[in-house]
N, C-alpha and C positions, 0 to 999 in steps of 0.2 A: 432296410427295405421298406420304404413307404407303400403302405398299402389303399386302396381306393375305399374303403367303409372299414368303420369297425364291425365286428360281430361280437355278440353275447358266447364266453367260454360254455353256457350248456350249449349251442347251437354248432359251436365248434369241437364238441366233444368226440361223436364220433368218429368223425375224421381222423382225429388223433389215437384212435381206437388206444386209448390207457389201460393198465391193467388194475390200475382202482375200482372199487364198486361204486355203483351210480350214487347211491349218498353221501358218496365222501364229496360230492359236487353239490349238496344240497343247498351250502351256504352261501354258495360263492357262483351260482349259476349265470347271476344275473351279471355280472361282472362284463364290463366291455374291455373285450381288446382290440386294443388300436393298429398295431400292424405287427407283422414278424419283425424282429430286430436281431442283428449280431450283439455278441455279449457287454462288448466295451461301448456303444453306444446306447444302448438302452433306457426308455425311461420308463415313466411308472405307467402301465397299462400294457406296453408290449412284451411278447411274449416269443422268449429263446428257445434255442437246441441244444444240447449238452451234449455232445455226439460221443465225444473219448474223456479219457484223462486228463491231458493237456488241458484242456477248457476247465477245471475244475477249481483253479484259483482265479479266475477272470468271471465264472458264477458263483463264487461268495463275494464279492465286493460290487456286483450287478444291480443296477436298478429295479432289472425287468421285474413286472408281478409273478406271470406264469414261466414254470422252467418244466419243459419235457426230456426228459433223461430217459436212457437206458438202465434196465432192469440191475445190473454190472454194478454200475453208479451211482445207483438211488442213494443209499445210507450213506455214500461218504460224502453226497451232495447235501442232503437232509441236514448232516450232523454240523454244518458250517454254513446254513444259513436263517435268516429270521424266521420265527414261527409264522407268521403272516403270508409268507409266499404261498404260493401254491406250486406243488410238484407233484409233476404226473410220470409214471412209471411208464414205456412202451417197450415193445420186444425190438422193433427195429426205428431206430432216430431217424434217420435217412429216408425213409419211406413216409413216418407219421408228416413229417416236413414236407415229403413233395406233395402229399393229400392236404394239407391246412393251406397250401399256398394257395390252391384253386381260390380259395376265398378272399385272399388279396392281390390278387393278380393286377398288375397294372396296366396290361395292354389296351391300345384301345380300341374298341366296338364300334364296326359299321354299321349304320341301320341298314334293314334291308331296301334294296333298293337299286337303279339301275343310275349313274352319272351322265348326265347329261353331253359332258364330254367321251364317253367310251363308246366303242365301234363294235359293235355285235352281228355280225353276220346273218343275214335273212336263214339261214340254215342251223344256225348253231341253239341247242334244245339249254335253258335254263329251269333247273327244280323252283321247286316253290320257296321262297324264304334266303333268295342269293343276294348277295350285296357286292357291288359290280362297282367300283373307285372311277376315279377320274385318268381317263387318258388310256383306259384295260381295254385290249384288242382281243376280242374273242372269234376266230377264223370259220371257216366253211365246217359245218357236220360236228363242230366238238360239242361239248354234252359239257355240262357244270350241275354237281348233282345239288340236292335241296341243302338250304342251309351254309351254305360254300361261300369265302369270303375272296374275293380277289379285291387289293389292296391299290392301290394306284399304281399307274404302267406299267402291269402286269401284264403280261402273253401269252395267249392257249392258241398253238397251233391246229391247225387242220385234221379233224378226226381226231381227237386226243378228248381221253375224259377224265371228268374228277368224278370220284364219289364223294357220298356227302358229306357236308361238314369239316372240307378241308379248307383249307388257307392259305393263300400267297401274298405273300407280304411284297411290300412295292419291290419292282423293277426285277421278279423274277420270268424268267423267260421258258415257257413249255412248247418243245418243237413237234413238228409235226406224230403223230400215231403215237404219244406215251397213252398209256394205261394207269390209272392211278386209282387206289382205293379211297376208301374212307377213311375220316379223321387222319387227314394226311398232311402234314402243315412244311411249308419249305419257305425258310426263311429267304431276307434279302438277296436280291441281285444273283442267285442261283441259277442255274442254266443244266436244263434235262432235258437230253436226246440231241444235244449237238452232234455231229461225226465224230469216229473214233479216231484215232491218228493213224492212217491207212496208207499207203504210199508202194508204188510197183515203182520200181526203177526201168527206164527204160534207155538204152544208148542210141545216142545222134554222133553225127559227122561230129561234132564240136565237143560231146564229152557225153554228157547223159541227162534226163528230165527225169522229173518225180511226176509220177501218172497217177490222179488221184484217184482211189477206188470211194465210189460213191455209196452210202452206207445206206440199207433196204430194209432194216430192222428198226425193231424201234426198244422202247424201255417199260418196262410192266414195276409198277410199285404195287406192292401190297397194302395192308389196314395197318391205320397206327404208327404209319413211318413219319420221323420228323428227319428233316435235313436242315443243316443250317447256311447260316449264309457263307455269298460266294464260292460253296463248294460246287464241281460238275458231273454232272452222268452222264457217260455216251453213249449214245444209242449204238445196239447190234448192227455189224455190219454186214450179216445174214441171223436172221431168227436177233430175239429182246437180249436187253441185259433184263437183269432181274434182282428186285429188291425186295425182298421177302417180308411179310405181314411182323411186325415190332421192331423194323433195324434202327439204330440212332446213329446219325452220321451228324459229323461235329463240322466246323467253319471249315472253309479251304481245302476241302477235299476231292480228291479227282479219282474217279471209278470210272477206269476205261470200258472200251466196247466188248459186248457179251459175257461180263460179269456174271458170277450167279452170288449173288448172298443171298445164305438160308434165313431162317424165321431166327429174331432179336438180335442180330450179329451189332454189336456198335464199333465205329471208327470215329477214334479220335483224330484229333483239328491235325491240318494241314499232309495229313499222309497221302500218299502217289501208290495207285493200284494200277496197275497195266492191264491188259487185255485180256480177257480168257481166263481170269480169275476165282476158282471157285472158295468159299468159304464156309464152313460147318454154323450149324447152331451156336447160337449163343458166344461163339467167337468173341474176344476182346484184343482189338488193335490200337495201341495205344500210341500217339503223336509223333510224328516226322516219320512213319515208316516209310518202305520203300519196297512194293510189292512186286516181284518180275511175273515177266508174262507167261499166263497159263499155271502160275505156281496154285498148288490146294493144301488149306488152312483146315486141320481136323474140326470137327465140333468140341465146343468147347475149351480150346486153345486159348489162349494170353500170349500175342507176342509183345514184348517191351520197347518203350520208345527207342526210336533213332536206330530201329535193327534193318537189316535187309532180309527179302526171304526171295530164297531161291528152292524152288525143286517142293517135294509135300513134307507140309509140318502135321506130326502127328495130334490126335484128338485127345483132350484135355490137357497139354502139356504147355509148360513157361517156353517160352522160346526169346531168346535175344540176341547182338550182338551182329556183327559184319564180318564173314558172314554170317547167317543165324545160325544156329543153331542150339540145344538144351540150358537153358539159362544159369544153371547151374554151372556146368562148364564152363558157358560163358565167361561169370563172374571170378572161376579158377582161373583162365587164363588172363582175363585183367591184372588176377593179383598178382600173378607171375610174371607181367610184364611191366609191373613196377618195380619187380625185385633185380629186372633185367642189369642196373647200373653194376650192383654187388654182384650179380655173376660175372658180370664181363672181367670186374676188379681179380676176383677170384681165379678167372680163368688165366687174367695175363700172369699173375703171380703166381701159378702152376705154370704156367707154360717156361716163365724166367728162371725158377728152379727146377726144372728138366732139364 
C-alpha cells in the first residue's frame, strides 16, 4: 500500500499507541517511514502488521524496518529477527493499523470550491469550506454542510441534507428528503432513498396490474456511517428507514424500505435486507445474506454468511444456515448430512437382513 508522504516514526507514534516507553523511540525517532506494506513485499523504510501467528515466518525473512505486533507475539517475533529492526508491542494490531493508515491514505482531495460545470440551485444552502466536483447536481432547499466533499456527478435531491464533512464520491445518487449526518461518506454509484419495492395487485378484465404504491418517507442516516459502493437504501414507504450513528455497510448491499439499524450494526458485501427490517446494536451480518421481511436481528448478533433469517434472532447469538437458525446446530446438522451416504448404506443393509 503506497502511501502519499512519508512520516517520521516519532510523529507516527501515537497513533500506534505501543506499549513501549517513549525512550525506547529515542534513537530511532527520526526515522522516516515510507508507506504501510504487507509482509512479502516490503522494503527497507516501510512498516508492517503482525496481526496473528500465521504471519510469523513471512516477518522474519521481511525487509520492513518497523514491525507492530501484538502483545501475544512480541517475543516470538523479537527472538527471530535482527536486532536493528524496530518492534513495537500494541494491545490491538487491527485498530493501531486503521489509526496509522489516516497518515497515508491515498485518496484524493478536492480543493474547496464550487465546478464550474455543476448546477446548484438558487435555494439550495452550501457550509463554508464545500468542494462541489464537476457535473454535481445540487436541487431545491438541500443544505451541504461545511466542509462536505461531493465528487463528480454526484446528486442531492430536493430538501435532503448532509452534515459536515461528508463525502460522495462520483456518481452517487441522494433522492429527495434523506437526512444525513456527519462524517458520513458513501462511496461510488450508491443510490439512497430510491423506492422500496411496493406493489398492490390489482385485477382487469385481462388478468391483473401491479399498482405502484408511491413511497412518502424518506431515509435519515446517522454520524460516522460509511456505505460503499453500488450498494442501495430505500426510502420509507410511510415514516424513514433508518441508519443509525456508526453502521458500516459493505459493496452491493440492498436495505429495503423502513429498515431500522441500531447504532454500529455492519453488513457485509452483497447481502439482501427486505423490508421492515429491524436490527440490534452492534449486529454483524456477514456476506450473501438473505434477510426476509420484517424479520428482528437481537443486538449483538453474528449471522454467518450465505444464511437466511426468517422470524427474530436472538441478542448476542451466532446464527447460520438455511434456514437460520443457532450456528452451532447449524454446523451439527451439516456434519450429519455428510454422513448421510453411510446411513443410507446402513439403512439398506438393515433393511435386506430384516
Amino acid at each position: 500500500m503506497t502511501g502519499k508522504n512519508s512520516i517520521q516514526l516519532g510523529d507516527l507514534y501515537s497513533a500506534l499507541d505501543p506499549k513501549e516507553a517513549p525512550e525506547f523511540l529515542a534513537s530511532t525517532r527520526s526515522l522516516n517511514v515510507n508507506r504501510i506494506s504487507d509482509l512479502t513485499h516490503a522494503v527497507s523504510g516501510d512498516l508492517v502488521f503482525v496481526a496473528s501467528e500465521p504471519y510469523l515466518k513471512a516477518a522474519a525473512v521481511s525487509a520492513a524496518s518497523v514491525f507492530v505486533v501484538s502483545e501475544s507475539l512480541h517475543a516470538a517475533l523479537v527472538e527471530h529477527l535482527p536486532k536493528e529492526k524496530i518492534v513495537l508491542r500494541v494491545k490491538d494490531v487491527m485498530l493501531a493499523m486503521a489509526k496509522a493508515s489516516l497518515h497515508f491514505a491515498t485518496e484524493l482531495k478536492q480543493s474547496p470550491g464550487i465546478h464550474a460545470s455543476a448546477i446548484i440551485h438558487p435555494s439550495a444552502k452550501l457550509g463554508d469550506g464545500v468542494s462541489i466536483g464537476a457535473g454535481v447536481v445540487v436541487e431545491e432547499n438541500a443544505v451541504i454542510g461545511k466542509n462536505s466533499v461531493l465528487y463528480p456527478r454526484s446528486y442531492v435531491g430536493a430538501r435532503s441534507t448532509l452534515g459536515d464533512s461528508c463525502v460522495l464520491f462520483p456518481g452517487v445518487v441522494i433522492y429527495q428528503d434523506v437526512t444525513m449526518g456527519s462524517n458520513v461518506r458513501v462511496h461510488a454509484n450508491s443510490v439512497i432513498g430510491a423506492d422500496g419495492f411496493g406493489y398492490a395487485p390489482e385485477r382487469t378484465a385481462h388478468g391483473a396490474t401491479h399498482v405502484k404504491i408511491h413511497h412518502m418517507g424518506g431515509v435519515t442516516i446517522g454520524n460516522g456511517v460509511e456505505i460503499g459502493a453500488s450498494s442501495t437504501i430505500d426510502r420509507g414507504t410511510v415514516g424513514n428507514t433508518l441508519i443509525s450513528n456508526g453502521c458500516i455497510i459493505d459493496n452491493q448491499v440492498q436495505i429495503g424500505h423502513n429498515c431500522q439499524l441500531e447504532e454500529g450494526v455492519i453488513v457485509c458485501g452483497s447481502t439482501g435486507i427486505a423490508g421492515s427490517v429491524k436490527v440490534g446494536k452492534y449486529a454483524v451480518i456477514a456476506g450473501f445474506v438473505g434477510i426476509g421481511n420484517g424479520a428482528e436481528i437481537g443486538a449483538g448478533a453474528q449471522i454467518a454468511g450465505y444464511t437466511m433469517v426468517f422470524g427474530k434472532v436472538p441478542a448476542g447469538i451466532k446464527w447460520g444456515g438455511v434456514p437460520g437458525r443457532p450456528l452451532k446446530e447449524t454446523m451439527r446438522l451439516q456434519a450429519m448430512l455428510g454422513r448421510l451416504p453411510e446411513i443410507y448404506d446402513d439403512w439398506k443393509r438393515r433393511k435386506k437382513e430384516l
